[in-house]
LOSEMI-211585 format. One line per 3 residues: number of its first residue (from 1); their letters; for each residue x, y, z of C-alpha. Coordinates in Angstrom, 2 decimals. Last residue first. Layout:
N
NUM	a	X:Y:Z; ...
! end
This chain:
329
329	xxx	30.90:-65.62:-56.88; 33.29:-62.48:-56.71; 30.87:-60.08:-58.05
326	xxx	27.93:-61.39:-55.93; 30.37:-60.74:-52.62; 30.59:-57.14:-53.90
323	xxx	27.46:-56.76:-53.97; 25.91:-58.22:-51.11; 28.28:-56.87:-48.63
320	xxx	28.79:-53.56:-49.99; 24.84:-53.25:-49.72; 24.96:-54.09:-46.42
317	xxx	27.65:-51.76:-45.38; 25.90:-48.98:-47.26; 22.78:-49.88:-44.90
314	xxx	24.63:-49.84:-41.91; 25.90:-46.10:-42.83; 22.61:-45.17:-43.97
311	xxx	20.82:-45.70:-39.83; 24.01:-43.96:-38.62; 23.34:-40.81:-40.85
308	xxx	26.13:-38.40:-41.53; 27.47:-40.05:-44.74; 29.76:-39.13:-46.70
305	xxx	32.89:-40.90:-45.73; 30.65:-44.28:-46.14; 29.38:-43.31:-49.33
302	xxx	33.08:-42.88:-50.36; 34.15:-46.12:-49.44; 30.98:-47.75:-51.28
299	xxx	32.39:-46.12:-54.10; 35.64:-47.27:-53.58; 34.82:-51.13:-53.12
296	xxx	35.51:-52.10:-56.41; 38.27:-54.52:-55.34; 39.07:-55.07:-51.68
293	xxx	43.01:-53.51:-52.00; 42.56:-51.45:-48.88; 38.85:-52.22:-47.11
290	xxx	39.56:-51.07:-43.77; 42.22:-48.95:-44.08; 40.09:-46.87:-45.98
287	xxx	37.25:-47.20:-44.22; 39.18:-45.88:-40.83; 40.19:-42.46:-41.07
284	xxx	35.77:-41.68:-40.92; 35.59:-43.21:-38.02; 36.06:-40.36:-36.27
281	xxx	32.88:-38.18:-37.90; 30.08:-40.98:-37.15; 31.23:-41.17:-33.80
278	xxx	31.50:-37.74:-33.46; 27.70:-36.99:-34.75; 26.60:-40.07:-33.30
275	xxx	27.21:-40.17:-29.51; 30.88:-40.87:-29.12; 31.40:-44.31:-26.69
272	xxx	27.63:-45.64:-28.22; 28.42:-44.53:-31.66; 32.27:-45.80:-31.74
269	xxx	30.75:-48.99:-30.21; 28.59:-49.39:-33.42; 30.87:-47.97:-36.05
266	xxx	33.62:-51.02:-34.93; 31.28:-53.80:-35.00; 29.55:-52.88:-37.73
263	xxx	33.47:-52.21:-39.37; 34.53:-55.32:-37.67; 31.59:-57.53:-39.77
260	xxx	32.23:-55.66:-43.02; 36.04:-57.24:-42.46; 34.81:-60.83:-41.89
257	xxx	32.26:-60.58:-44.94; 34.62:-59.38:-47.19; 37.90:-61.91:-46.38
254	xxx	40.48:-61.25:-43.54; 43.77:-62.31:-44.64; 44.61:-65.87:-44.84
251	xxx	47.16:-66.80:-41.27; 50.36:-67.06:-42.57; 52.83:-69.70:-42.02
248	xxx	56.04:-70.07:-39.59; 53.92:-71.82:-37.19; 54.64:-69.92:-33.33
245	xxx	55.78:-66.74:-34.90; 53.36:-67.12:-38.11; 50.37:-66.96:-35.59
242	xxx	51.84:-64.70:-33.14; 52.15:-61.88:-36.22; 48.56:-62.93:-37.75
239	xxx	46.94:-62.89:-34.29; 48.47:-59.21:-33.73; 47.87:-57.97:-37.47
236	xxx	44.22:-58.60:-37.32; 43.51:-54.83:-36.21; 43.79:-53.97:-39.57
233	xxx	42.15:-50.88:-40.07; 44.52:-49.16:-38.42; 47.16:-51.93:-37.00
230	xxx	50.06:-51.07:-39.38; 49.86:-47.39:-37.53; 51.08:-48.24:-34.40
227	xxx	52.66:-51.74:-33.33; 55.05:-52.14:-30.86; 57.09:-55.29:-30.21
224	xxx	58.49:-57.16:-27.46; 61.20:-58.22:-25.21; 64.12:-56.59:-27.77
221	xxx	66.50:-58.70:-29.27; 67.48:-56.67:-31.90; 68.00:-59.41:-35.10
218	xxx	65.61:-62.16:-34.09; 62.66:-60.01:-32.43; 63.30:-57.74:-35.63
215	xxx	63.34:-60.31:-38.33; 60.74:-62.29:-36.70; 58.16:-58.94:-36.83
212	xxx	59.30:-57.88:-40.28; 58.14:-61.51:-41.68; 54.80:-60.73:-39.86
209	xxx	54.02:-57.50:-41.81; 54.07:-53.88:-40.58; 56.42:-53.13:-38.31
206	xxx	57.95:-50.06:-39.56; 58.67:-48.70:-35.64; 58.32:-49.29:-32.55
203	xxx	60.70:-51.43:-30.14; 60.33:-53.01:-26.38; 63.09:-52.98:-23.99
200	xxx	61.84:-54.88:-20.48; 64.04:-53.53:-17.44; 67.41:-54.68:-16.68
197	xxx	69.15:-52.25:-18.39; 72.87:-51.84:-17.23; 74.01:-54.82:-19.63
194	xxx	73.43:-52.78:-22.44; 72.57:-55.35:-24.80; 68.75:-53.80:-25.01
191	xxx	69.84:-50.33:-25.52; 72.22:-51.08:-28.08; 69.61:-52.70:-29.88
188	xxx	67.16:-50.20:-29.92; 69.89:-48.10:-31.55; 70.31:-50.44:-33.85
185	xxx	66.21:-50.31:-35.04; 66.58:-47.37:-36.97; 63.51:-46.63:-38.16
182	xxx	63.30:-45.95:-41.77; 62.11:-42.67:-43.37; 59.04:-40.39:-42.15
179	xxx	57.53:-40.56:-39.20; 59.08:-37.35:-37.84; 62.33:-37.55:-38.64
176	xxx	63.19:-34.65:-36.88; 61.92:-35.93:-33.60; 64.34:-38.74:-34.11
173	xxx	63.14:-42.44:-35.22; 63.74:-45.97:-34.08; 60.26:-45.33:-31.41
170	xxx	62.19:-46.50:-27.96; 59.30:-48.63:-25.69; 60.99:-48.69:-21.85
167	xxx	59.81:-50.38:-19.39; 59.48:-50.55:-15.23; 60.45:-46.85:-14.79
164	xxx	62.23:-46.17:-11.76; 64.62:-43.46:-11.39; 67.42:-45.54:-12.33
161	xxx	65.63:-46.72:-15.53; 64.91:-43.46:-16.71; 68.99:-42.51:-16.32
158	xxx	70.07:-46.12:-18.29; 67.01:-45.35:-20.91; 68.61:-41.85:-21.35
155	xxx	71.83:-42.72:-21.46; 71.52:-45.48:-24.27; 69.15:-42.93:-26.08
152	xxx	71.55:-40.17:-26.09; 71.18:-39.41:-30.33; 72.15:-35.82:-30.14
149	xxx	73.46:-35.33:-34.04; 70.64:-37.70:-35.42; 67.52:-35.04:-34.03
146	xxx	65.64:-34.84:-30.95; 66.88:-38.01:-29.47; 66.16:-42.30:-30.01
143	xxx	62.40:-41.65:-29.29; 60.29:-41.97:-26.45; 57.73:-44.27:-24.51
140	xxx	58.42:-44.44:-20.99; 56.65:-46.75:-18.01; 55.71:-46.28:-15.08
137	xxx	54.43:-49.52:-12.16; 50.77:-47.51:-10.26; 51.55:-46.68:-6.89
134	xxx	51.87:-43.03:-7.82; 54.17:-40.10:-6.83; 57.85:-41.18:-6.64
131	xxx	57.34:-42.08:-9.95; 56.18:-39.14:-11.29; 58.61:-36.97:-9.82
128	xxx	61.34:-39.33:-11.25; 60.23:-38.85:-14.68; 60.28:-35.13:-14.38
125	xxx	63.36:-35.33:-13.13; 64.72:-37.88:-16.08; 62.84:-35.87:-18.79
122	xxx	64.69:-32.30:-17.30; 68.03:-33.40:-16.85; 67.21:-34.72:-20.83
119	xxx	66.50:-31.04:-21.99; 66.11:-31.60:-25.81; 64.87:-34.62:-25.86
116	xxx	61.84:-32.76:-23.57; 60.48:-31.42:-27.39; 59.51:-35.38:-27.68
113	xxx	56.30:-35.15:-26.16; 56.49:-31.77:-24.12; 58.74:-28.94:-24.29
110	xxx	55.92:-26.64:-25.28; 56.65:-26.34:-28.67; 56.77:-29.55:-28.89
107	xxx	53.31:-30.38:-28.61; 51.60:-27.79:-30.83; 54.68:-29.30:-33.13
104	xxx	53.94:-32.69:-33.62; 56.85:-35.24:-32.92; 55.51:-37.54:-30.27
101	xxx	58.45:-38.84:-28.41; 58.46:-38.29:-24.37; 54.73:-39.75:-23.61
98	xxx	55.12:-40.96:-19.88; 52.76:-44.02:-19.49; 51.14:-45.40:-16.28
95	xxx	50.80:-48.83:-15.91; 47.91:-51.71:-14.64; 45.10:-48.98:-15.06
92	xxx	42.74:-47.94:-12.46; 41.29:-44.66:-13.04; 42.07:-43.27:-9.97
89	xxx	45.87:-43.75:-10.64; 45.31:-41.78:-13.47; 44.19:-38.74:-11.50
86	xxx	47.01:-39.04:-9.12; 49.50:-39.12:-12.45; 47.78:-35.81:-13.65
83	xxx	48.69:-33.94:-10.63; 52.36:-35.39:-10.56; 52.57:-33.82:-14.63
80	xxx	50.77:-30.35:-13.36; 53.39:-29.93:-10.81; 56.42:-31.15:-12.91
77	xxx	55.14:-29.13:-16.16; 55.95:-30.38:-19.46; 52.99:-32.50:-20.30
74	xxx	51.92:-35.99:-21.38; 50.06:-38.48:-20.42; 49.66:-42.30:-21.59
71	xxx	46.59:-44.55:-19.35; 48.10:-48.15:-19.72; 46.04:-51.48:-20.09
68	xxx	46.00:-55.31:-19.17; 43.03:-55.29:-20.08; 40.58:-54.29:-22.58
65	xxx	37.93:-56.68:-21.16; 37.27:-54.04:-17.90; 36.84:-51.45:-19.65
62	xxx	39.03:-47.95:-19.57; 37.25:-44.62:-19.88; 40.79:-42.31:-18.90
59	xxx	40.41:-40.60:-22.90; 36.61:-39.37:-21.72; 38.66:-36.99:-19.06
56	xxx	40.86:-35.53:-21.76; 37.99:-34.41:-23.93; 35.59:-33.45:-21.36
53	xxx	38.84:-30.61:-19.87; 38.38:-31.56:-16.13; 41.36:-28.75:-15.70
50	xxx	44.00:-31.59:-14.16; 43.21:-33.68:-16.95; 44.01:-30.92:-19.43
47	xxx	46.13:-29.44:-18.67; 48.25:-33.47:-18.30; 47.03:-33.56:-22.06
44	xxx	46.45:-37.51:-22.69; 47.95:-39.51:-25.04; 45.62:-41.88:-27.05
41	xxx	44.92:-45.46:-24.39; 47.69:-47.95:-24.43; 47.35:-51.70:-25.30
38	xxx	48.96:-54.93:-23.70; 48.69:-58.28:-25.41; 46.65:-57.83:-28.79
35	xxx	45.30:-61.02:-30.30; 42.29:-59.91:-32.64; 39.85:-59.61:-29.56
32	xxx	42.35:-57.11:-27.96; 42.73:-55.15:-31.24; 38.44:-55.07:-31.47
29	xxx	38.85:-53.95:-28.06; 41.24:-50.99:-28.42; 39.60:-49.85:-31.60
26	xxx	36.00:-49.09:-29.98; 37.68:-47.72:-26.56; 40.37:-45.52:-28.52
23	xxx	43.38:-46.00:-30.09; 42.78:-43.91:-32.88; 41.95:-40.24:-32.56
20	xxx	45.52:-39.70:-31.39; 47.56:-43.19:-31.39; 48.82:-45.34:-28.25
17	xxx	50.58:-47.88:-29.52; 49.32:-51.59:-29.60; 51.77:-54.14:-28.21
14	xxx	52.66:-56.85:-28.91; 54.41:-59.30:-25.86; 56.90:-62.04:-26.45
11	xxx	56.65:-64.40:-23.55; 54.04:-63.31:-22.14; 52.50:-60.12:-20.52
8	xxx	52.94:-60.50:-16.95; 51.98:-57.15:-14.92; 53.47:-57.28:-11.37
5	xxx	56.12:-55.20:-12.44; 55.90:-54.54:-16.36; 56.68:-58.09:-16.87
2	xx	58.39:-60.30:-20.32; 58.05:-64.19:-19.25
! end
C-alpha cells in the first residue's frame, strides 16, 4: 500500500499532474470519476496567495468528491513560501506540494519552479521551512536538474527527504529540456533503488498509453505514476491504465456519444466554477483533445472555438451528436 503519511492511495497510485489552466475543479472531477487516485490543483503563486490576488485564491476551491487532493505552490521567497503554506493548510487538503520543476521562464527567472535547481542549499532550506511550518504531510515535485551537466537528483531527493517530505514525483526531464524529447526515466530509477529513500518515488513523464504504463512500473520500479498532458481531453486514461494493469486488455475507447457527454459535462461545471465569459474562453484547449481522430468533426470543432454563447455551445454539441452519429449508422 503506497502512503503520503496518513494518506493511503493503493497499491499502485496515478496520479494527475497539476497543469496551468488545466487541472482545475471541472477537469479534476471528471479525472476522479474516470479512475484517478490522487490529483493536484494548477500551481499556485505563493505572491500571490499571500496578496489575496482572485486568481490564486479561486486555485485553493477544493470539493469534497475530488479527494484525496494536494494544493501545489510555488515561490522563491522563504517568508512568503511559509506564509503561503499557512494559507493552504486552511484550505484543507490531505498534502501540500512544493513546485521545484516547471520550466517557463516568467517563473524561472525568479528562482522559482525549476530555476531553484540551480541553488539546491537553497530548495532543501526552503523545503525544510515549509515543513517545519504546517501540519499538513509535503511533498516535492521537480525535475532530474537544471540542465544534463548538473543532474543531482539522487542528492536532492536524499536531502528533501531528510528534511521531511513524505514523496517525491521526479519529471525525467531537465529544465533545458523543457518538455521536449524523451524523459529519462533511469534517473527515476536510481532514485527509487537508493536504499536511503524510504519515501514513495513516483515518475512523470511520456506516459501516454497503457502499454507505457506496465513498461515503466515494471522496468523503474517507482510506487506510482504521473500523468500530465496524456490526460487532456482524455481523462479516461486512468480507468484504461488500471484496467489493462489488472486484465492485460484494453478497455474500447470512448465512443461519440460518451465523449459529447464529458464535454456537457465538462463546459457546464467550467461555467458555474468560471462565470461564462472565462468558462467559455478556458475550455477552449480542450475540443481538440476531446474529439482527436473522431472523423469529420472539425467543423463542429471550430464552431465550438468560436463561440462565445453558452446557450450555442450546447446546441453545436447536439448537432455534432446527431450528425455525426447518422454518418456512422
Amino acid at each position: 500500500m503506497v502512503s503520503i503519511g496518513n494518506v493511503q492511495l493503493g497499491e499502485f497510485p496515478l496520479l494527475l499532474a497539476p497543469m496551468e489552466d488545466v487541472s482545475d475543479p471541472p477537469f479534476r472531477a471528471l479525472c476522479k470519476q474516470e479512475g484517478c487516485d490522487m490529483m493536484y490543483t494548477e500551481f499556485i503563486s505563493v505572491e500571490g496567495l499571500i496578496r489575496d490576488a482572485d486568481k490564486s485564491i479561486q486555485k485553493l476551491d477544493i470539493y469534497d468528491e475530488e479527494r484525496p487532493i494536494g494544493i501545489q505552490i510555488f515561490g522563491a521567497e522563504l517568508d512568503s513560501m511559509v506564509q503561503a503554506a499557512e494559507i493552504v493548510e486552511e484550505a484543507k487538503p490531505e498534502v501540500l506540494d512544493i513546485n521545484f520543476g516547471c520550466p517557463v521562464k516568467k517563473v524561472v527567472c525568479k528562482e522559482a519552479g525549476a530555476g531553484i535547481l540551480l541553488n539546491i542549499d537553497k530548495m532543501v532550506a526552503l523545503t525544510e521551512a515549509i515543513v517545519k511550518s504546517t501540519h499538513l504531510p509535503v511533498t516535492v515535485k521537480t525535475r532530474l536538474g537544471w540542465d544534463h551537466n548538473s543532474i543531482r537528483i539522487v542528492e536532492v531527493a536524499e536531502r528533501l527527504q531528510d528534511v521531511g517530505i513524505q514523496a517525491i514525483t521526479i519529471h525525467g526531464r531537465t529544465r533545458a529540456q523543457m518538455y521536449k524529447g524523451e524523459a529519462d526515466w533511469n534517473w527515476i530509477r536510481q532514485v527509487k533503488e537508493n536504499p536511503r529513500i524510504r519515501i514513495p518515488v513516483f515518475g512523470n513523464g511520456d506516459i501516454d498509453t497503457p502499454e507505457k504504463a506496465e513498461a515503466y512500473r515494471d522496468e523503474y520500479g517507482v510506487d506510482g505514476i504521473m500523468i500530465g498532458r496524456a490526460s487532456i481531453g482524455n481523462p479516461w486514461i486512468f480507468n484504461q491504465i488500471k484496467h489493462y494493469l489488472a486484465t492485460g486488455e484494453h478497455l474500447p475507447d470512448p465512443d461519440l456519444v460518451t465523449r459529447v457527454d464529458v464535454v456537457r459535462k465538462h463546459l457546464h461545471h467550467s461555467l458555474q466554477w468560471k462565470g461564462e465569459k472565462l468558462g467559455i474562453l478556458e475550455m477552449r484547449r480542450h475540443y481538440a483533445n476531446y474529439f482527436r481522430n473522431i472523423p469529420h468533426s472539425k467543423s463542429y470543432r471550430t464552431n465550438l472555438v468560436n463561440s462565445m454563447d453558452a446557450g450555442e455551445l450546447y446546441a453545436i454539441l447536439e448537432e455534432m451528436e446527431q450528425n455525426l452519429l447518422e454518418e456512422v449508422s
